[in-house]
VOMARLO-724125 format. One record per residue: residue in one letter; z, x, y of N, C-alpha, C, O in turn; chain. Coordinates in Angstrom, 2 decimals, always signed. Each point is the difference from the previous one (the first is absolute). Layout:
[A, [Z, X, Y], [Z, X, Y], [Z, X, Y], [Z, X, Y], A]
...
***
This chain:
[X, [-76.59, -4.78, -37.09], [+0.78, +1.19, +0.22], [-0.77, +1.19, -0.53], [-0.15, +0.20, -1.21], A]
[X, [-0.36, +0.65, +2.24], [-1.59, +0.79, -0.71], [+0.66, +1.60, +0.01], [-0.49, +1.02, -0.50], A]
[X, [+1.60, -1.16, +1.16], [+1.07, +1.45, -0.33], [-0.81, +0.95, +1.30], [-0.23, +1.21, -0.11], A]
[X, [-0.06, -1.87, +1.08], [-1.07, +0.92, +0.73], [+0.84, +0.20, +1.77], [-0.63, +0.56, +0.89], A]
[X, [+2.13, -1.14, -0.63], [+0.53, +0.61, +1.06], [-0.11, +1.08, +0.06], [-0.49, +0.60, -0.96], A]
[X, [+0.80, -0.06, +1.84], [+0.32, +1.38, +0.79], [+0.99, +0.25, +1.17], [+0.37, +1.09, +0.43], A]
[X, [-0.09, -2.10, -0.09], [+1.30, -0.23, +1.18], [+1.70, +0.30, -0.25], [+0.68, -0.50, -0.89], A]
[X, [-0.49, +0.90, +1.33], [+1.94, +0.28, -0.23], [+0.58, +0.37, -1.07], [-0.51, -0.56, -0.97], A]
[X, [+1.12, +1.07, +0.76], [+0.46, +0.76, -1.38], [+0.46, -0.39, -1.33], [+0.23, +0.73, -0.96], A]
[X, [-0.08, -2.47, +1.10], [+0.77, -0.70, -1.23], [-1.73, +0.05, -0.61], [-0.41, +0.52, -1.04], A]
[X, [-0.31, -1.20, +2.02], [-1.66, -0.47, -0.61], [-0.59, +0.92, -0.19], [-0.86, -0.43, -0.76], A]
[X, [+0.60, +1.79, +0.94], [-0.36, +0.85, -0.28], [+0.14, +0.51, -1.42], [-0.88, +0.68, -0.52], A]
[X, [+1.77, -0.94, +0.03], [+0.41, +0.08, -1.18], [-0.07, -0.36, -1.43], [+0.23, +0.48, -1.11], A]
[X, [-0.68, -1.58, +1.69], [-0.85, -0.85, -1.22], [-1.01, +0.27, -0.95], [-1.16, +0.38, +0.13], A]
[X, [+1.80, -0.64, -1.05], [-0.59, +0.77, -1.21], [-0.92, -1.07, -0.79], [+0.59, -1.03, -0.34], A]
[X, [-2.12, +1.16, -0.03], [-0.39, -0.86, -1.27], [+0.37, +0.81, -1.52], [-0.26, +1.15, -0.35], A]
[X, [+0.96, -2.25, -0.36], [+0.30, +0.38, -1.17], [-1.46, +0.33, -0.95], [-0.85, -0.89, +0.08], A]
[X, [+0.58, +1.83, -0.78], [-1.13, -0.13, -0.61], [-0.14, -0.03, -1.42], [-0.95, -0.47, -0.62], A]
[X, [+2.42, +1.23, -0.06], [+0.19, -0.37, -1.60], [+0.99, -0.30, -0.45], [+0.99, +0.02, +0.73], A]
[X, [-0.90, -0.33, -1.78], [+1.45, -0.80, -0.53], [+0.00, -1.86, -0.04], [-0.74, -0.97, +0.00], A]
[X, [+1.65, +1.23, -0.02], [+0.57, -1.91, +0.15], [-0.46, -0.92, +0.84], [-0.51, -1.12, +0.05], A]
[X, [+1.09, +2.56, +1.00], [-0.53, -0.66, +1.83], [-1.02, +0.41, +0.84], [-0.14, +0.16, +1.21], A]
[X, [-0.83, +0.01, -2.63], [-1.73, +0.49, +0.75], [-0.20, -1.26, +0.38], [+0.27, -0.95, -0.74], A]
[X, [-0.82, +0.82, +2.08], [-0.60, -0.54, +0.53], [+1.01, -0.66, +1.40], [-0.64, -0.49, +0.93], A]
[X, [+1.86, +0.50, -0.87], [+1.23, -0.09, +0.51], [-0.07, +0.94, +1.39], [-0.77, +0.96, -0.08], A]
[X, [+1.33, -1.10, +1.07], [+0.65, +1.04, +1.45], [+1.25, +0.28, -0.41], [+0.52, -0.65, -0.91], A]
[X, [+0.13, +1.66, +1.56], [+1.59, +0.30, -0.01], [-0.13, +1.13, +1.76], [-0.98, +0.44, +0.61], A]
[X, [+2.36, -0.38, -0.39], [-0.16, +1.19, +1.26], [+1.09, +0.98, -0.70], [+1.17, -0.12, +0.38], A]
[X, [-1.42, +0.95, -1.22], [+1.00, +1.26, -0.42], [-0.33, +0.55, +1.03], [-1.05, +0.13, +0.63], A]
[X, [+2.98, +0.48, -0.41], [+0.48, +0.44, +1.25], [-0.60, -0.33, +1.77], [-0.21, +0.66, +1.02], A]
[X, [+0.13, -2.20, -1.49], [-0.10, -0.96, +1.34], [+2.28, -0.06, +0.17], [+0.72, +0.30, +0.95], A]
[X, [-0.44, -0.76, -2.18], [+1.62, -0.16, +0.93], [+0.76, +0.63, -1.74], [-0.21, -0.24, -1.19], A]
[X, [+1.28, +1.25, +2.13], [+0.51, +0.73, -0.98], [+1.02, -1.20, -1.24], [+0.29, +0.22, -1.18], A]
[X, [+0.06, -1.55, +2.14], [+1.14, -0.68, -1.19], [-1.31, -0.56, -0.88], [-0.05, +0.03, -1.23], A]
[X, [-0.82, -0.46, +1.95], [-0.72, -0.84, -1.27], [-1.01, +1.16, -0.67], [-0.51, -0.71, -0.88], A]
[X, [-0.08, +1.93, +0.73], [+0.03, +0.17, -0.67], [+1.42, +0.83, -1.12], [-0.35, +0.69, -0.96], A]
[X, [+1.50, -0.85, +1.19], [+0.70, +0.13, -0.81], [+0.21, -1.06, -0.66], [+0.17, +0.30, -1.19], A]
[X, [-0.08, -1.57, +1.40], [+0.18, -1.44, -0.13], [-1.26, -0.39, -1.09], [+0.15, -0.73, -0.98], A]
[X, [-1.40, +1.37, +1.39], [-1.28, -0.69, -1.12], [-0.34, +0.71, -0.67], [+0.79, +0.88, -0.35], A]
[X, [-1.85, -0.90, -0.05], [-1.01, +0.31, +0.77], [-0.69, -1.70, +0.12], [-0.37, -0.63, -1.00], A]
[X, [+0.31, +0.02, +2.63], [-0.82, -1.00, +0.28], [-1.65, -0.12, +0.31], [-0.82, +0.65, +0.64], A]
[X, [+0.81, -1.55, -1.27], [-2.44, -0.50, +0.00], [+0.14, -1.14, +0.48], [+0.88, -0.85, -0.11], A]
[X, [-1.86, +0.91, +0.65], [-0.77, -1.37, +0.54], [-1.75, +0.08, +0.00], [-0.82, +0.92, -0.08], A]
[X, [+0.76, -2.24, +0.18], [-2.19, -0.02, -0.14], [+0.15, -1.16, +0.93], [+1.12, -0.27, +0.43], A]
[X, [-2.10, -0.39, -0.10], [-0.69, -1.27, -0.01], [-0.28, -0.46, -1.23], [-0.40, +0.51, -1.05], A]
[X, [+0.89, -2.19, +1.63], [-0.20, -1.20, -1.55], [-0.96, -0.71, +0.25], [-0.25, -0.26, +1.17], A]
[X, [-0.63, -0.31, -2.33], [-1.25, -1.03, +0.28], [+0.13, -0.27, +1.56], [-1.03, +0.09, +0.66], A]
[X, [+1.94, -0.33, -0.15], [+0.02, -1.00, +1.21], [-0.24, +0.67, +1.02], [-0.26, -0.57, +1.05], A]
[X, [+0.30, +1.99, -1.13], [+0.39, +1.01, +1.18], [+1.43, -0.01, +0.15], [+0.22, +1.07, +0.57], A]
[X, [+1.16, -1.78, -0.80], [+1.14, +0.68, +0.62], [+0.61, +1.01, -1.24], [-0.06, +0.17, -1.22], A]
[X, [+0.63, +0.28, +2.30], [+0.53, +1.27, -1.20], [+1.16, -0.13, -1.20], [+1.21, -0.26, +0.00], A]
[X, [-1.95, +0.51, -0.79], [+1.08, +0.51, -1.32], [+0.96, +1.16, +0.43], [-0.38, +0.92, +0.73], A]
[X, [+1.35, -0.99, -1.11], [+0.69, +1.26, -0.27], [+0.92, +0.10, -1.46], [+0.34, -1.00, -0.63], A]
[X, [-0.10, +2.07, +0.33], [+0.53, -0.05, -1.53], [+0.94, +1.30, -0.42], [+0.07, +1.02, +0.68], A]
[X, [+0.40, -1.16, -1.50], [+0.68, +1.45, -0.83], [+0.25, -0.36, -1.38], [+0.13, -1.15, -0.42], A]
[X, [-0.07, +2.08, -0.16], [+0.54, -0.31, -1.50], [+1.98, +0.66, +0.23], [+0.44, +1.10, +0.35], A]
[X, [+0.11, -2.11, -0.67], [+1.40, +0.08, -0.67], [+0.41, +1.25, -0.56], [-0.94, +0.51, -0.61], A]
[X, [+2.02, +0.19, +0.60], [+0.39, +1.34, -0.38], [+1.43, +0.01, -0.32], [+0.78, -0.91, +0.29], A]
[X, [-0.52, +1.80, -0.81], [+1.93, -0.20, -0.11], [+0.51, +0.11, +0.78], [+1.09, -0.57, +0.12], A]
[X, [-1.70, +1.51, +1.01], [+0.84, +0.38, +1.37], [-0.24, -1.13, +0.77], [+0.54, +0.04, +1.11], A]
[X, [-1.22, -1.07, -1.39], [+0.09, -1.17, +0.93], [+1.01, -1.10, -0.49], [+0.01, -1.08, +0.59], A]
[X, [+0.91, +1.32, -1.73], [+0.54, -0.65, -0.36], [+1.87, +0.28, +0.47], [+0.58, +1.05, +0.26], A]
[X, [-0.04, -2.53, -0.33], [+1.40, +0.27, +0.05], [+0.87, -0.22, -1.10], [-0.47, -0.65, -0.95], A]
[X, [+2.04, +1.20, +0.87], [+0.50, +0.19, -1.34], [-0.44, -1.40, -1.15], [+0.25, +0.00, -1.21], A]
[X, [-0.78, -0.85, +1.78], [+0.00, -1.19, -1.02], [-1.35, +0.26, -0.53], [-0.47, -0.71, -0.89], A]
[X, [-0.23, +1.80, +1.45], [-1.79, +0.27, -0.59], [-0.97, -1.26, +0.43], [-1.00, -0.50, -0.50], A]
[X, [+1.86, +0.21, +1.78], [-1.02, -1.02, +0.46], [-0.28, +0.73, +1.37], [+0.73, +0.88, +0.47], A]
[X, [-2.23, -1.51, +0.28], [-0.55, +0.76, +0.92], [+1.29, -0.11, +1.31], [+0.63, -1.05, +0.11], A]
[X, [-0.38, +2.15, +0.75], [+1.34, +0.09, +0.78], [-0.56, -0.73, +1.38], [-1.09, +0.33, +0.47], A]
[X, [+1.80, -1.20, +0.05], [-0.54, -0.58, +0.98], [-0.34, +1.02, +1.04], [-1.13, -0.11, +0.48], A]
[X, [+1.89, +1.09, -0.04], [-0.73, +1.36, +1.15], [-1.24, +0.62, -0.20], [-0.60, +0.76, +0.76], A]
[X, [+0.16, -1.33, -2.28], [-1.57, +0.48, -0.53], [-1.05, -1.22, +0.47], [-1.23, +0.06, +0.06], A]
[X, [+2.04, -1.11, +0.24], [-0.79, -0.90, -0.15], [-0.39, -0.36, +1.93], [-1.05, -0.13, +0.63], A]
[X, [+1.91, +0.10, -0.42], [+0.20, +0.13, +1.52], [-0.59, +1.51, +0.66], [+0.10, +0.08, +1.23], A]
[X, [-0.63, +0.98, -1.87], [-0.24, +0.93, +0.53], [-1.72, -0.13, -0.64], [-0.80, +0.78, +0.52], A]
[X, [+0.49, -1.32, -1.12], [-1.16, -0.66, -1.05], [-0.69, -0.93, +1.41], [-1.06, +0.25, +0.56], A]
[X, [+2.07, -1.40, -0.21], [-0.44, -0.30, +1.10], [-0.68, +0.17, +1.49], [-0.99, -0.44, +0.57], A]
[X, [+2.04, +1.28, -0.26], [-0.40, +0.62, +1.50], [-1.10, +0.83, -0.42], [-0.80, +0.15, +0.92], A]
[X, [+0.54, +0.31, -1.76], [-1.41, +0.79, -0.21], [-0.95, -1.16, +0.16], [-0.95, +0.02, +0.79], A]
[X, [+1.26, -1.07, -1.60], [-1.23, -1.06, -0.38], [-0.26, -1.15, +1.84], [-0.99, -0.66, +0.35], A]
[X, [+2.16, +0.84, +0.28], [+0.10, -0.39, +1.29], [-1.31, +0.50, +1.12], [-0.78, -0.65, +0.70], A]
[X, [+1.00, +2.18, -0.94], [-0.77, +1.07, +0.64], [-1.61, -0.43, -0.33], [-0.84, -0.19, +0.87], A]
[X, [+0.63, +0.09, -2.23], [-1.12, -0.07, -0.53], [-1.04, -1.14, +0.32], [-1.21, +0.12, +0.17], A]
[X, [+2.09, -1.45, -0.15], [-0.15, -1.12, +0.38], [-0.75, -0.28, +1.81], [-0.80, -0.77, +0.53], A]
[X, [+1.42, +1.60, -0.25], [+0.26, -0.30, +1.61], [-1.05, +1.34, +0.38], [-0.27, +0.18, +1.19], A]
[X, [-0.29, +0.70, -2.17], [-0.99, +1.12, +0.63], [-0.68, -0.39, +0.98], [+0.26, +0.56, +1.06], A]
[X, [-1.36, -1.67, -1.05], [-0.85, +0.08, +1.18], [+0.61, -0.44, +1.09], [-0.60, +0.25, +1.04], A]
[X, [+1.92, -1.03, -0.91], [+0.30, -0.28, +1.21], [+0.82, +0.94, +0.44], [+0.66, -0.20, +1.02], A]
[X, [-0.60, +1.07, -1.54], [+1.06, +1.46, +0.46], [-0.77, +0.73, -0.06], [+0.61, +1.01, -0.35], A]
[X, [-1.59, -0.76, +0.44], [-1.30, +1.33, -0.17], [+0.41, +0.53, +1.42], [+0.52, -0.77, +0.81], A]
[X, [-0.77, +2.20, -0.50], [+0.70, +0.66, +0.76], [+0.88, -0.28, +0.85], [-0.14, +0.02, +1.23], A]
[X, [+1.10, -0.29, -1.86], [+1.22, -0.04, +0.77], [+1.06, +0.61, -1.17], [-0.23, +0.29, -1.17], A]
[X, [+1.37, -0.22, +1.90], [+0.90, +0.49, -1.40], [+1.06, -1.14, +0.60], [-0.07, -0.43, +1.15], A]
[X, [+0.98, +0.03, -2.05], [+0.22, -1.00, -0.53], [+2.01, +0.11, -0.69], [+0.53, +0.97, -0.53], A]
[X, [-0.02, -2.13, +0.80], [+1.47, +0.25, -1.05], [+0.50, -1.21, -0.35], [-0.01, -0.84, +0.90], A]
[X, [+0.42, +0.52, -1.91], [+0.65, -1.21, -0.43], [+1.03, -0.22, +0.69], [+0.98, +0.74, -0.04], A]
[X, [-1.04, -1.82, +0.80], [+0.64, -0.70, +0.73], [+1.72, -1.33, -0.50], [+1.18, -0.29, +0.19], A]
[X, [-2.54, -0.01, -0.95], [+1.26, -1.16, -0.87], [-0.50, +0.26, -1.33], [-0.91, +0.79, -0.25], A]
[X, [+1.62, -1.61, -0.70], [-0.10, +0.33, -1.14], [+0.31, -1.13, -1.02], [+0.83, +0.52, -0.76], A]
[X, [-1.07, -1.88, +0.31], [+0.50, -0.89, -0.64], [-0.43, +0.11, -0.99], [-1.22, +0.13, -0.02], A]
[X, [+2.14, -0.11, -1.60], [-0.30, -0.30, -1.30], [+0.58, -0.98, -0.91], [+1.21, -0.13, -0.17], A]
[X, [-1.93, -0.42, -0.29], [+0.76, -0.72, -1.73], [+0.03, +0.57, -1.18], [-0.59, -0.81, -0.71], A]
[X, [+0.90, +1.70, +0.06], [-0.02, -0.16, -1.35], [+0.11, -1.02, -0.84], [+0.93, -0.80, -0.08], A]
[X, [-2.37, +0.89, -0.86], [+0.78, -1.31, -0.69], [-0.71, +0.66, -1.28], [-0.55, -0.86, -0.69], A]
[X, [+0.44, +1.96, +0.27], [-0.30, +0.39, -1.30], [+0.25, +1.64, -0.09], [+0.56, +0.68, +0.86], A]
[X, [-1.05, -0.27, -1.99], [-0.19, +1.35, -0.55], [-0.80, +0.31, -0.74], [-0.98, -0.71, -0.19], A]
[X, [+1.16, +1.89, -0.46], [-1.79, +0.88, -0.68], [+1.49, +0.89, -1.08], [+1.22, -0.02, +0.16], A]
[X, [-2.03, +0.67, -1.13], [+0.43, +1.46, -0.42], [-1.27, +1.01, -0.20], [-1.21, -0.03, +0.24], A]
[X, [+2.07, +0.89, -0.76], [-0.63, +1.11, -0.36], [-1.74, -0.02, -0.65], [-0.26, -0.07, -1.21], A]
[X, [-0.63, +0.13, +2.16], [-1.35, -0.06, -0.93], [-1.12, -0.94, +1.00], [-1.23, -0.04, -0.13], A]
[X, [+2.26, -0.81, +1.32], [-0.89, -1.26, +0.02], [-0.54, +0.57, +1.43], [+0.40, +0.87, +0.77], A]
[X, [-1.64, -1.90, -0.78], [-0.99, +0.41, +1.22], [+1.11, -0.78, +1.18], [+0.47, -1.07, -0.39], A]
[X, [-0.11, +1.48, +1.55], [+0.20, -0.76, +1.38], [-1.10, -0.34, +0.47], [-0.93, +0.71, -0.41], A]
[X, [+0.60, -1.64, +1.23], [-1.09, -0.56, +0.68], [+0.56, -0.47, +1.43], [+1.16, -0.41, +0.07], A]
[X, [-1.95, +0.46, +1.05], [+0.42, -0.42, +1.47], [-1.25, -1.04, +0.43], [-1.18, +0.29, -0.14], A]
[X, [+1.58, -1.35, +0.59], [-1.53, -0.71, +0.89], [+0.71, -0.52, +1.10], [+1.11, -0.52, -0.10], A]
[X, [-1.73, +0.66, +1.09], [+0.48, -0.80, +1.30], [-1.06, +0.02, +0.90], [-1.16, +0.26, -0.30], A]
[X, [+1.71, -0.62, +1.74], [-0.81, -0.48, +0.85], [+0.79, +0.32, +1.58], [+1.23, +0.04, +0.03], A]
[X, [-2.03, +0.17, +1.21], [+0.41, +0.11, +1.21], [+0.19, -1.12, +0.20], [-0.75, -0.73, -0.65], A]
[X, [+1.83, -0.05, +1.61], [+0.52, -1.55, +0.01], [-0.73, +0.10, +1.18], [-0.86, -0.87, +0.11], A]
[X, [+1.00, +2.07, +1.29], [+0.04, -0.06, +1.31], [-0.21, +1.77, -0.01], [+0.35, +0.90, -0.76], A]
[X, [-1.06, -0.97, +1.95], [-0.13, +1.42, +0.55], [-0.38, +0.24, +1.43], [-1.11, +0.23, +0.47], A]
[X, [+2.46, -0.35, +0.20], [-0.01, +0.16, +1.51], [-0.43, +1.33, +0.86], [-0.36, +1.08, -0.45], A]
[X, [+0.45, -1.31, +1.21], [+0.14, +1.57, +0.81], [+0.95, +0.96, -0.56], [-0.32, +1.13, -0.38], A]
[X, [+1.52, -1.63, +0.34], [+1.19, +1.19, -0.31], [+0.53, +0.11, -1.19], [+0.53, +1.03, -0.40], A]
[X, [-0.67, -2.47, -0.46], [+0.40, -0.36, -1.67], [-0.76, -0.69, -0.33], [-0.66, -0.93, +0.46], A]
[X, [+0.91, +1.93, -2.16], [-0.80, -1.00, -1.01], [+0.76, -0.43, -0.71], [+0.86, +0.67, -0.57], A]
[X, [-1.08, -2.32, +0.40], [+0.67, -0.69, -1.23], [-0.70, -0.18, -1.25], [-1.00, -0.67, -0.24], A]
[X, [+1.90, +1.62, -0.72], [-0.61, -0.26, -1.29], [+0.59, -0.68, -1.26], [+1.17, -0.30, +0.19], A]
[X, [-1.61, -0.02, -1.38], [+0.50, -0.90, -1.12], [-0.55, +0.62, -1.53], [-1.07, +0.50, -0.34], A]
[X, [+2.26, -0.79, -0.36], [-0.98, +0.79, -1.19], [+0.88, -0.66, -1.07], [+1.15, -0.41, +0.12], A]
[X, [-2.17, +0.40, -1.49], [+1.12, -0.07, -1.00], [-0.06, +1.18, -1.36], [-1.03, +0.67, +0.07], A]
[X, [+1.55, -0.46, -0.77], [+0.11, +1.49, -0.88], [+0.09, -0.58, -0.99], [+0.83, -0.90, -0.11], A]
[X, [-1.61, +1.22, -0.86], [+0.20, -0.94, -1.37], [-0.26, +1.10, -1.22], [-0.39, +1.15, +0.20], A]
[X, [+0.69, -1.72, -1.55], [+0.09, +1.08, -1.07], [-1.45, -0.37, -0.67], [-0.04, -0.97, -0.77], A]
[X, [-0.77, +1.49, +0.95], [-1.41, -0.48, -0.68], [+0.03, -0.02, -1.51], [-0.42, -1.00, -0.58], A]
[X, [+1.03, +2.32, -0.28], [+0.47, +0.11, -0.88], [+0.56, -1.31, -0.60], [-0.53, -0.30, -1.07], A]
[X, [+1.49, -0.55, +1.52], [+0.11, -1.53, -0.49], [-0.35, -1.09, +0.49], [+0.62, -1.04, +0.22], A]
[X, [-2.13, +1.47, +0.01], [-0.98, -1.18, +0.25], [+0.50, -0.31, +2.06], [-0.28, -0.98, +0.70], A]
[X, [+0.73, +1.71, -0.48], [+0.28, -0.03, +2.00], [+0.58, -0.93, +0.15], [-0.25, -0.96, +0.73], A]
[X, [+1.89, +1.32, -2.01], [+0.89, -0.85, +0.63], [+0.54, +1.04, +1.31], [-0.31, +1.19, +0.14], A]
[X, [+1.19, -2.02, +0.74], [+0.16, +0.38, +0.98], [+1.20, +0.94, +0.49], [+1.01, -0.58, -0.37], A]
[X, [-0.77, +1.35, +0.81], [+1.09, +0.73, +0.00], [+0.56, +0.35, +1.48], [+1.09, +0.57, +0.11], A]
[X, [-2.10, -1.02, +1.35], [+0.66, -0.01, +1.21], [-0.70, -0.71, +1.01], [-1.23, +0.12, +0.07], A]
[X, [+1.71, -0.69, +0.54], [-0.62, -0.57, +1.13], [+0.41, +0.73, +1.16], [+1.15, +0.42, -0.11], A]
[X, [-1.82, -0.11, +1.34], [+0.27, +0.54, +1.22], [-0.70, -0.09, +1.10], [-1.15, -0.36, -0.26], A]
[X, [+1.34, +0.53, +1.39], [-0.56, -0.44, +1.20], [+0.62, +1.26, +0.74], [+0.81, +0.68, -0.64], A]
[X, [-1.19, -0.23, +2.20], [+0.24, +1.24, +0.43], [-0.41, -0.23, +1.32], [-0.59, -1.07, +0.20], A]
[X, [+0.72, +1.68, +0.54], [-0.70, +0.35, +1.48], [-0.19, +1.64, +0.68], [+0.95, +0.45, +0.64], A]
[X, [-1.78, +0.13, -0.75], [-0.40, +0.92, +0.38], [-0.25, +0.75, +1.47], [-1.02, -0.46, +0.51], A]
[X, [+1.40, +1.07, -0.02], [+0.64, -0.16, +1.81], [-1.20, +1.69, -0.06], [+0.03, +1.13, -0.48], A]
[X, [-0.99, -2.03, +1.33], [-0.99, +1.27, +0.57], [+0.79, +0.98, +0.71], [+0.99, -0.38, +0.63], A]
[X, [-1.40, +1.82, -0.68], [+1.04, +1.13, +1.31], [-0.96, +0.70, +0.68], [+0.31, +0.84, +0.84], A]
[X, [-1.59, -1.13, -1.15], [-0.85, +0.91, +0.71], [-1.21, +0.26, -0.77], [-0.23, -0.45, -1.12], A]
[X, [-0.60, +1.29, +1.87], [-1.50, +0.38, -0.81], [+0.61, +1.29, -0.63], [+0.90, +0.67, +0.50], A]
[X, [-1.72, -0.37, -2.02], [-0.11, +1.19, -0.77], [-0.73, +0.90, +1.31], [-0.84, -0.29, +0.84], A]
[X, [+1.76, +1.75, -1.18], [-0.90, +1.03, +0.92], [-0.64, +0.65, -0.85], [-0.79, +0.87, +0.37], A]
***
C-alpha cells in the first residue's frame, strides 16, 4: 500500500502518516465525513502483505458501561471492510451491501483496536469479505468477527 492512487475521490485522499504513534501508518482524513468523526482510522501492510488496520480506544468510543460501544465497533469495521477489499474495488466506488457480526468481546479506554482479514471472493459485481477485530492491547483477544459483501455501482469518475 505505497499511498500512490490518484483515482476517485475516497483514494485520492489518502494520507501517509509521518509522525506520532501512527508514523508509518495510511488514514484518508476527510475521505468520509462519519468516520472521520468516528476515528481517526490507520491501516499499513503486515509482514504478509494483508492489511492491518487499527485505532487507539478513546472515551468517545465508549458506551455508558466505559466499554467500547458496539456502533464504534461496527463502524471500525466497515472502514476495515473497505480497506481489506482495496484492490478488488480499485476504481470503482463501492457500498456495503450486507453486513454480518459477532461480538464476542470488548476494549476500554487506552487500548489499541486491530483489524485483519481477507477477500473470500471477488466477482464482477461483489466482493465477499471476512475479518476479525481484536484488542492487541490484551494480547489480540478478540472482540468481533464479521463477514460483508460489497455490491460494485460503477467506475470512480
Amino acid at each position: 500500500m505505497d499511498g500512490g492512487e490518484t483515482t476517485g475521490d475516497y483514494t485520492s485522499k489518502l494520507t501517509a502518516v509521518t509522525d506520532g504513534e501512527w508514523a508509518g501508518w495510511f488514514c484518508y482524513p476527510g475521505g468520509d465525513p462519519f468516520e472521520d468523526l468516528a476515528g481517526p482510522f490507520y491501516f499499513k501492510s503486515g509482514d504478509d502483505g494483508r492489511p492491518i488496520c487499527a485505532f487507539r480506544a478513546e472515551r468517545k468510543h465508549m458506551n455508558g458501561g466505559m466499554f467500547m460501544h458496539g456502533g464504534c465497533v461496527m463502524t471500525f469495521a466497515d472502514f476495515c471492510l473497505f480497506v481489506i477489499a482495496r484492490e478488488a474495488i480499485q476504481n470503482t466506488r463501492c457500498v456495503t451491501a450486507t453486513f454480518n457480526g459477532e461480538f464476542v468481546g470488548s476494549c476500554g479506554v487506552g487500548d489499541i483496536v486491530e483489524c485483519t482479514g481477507e477477500v473470500v471472493k471477488a466477482g464482477r459485481s461483489m466482493v465477499f469479505v471476512r475479518g476479525v477485530i481484536s484488542n492487541a492491547s490484551s494480547g489480540g483477544e478478540p472482540m468481533m468477527s464479521f463477514s460483508s459483501v460489497l455490491k460494485k455501482m460503477g467506475s470512480r469518475s
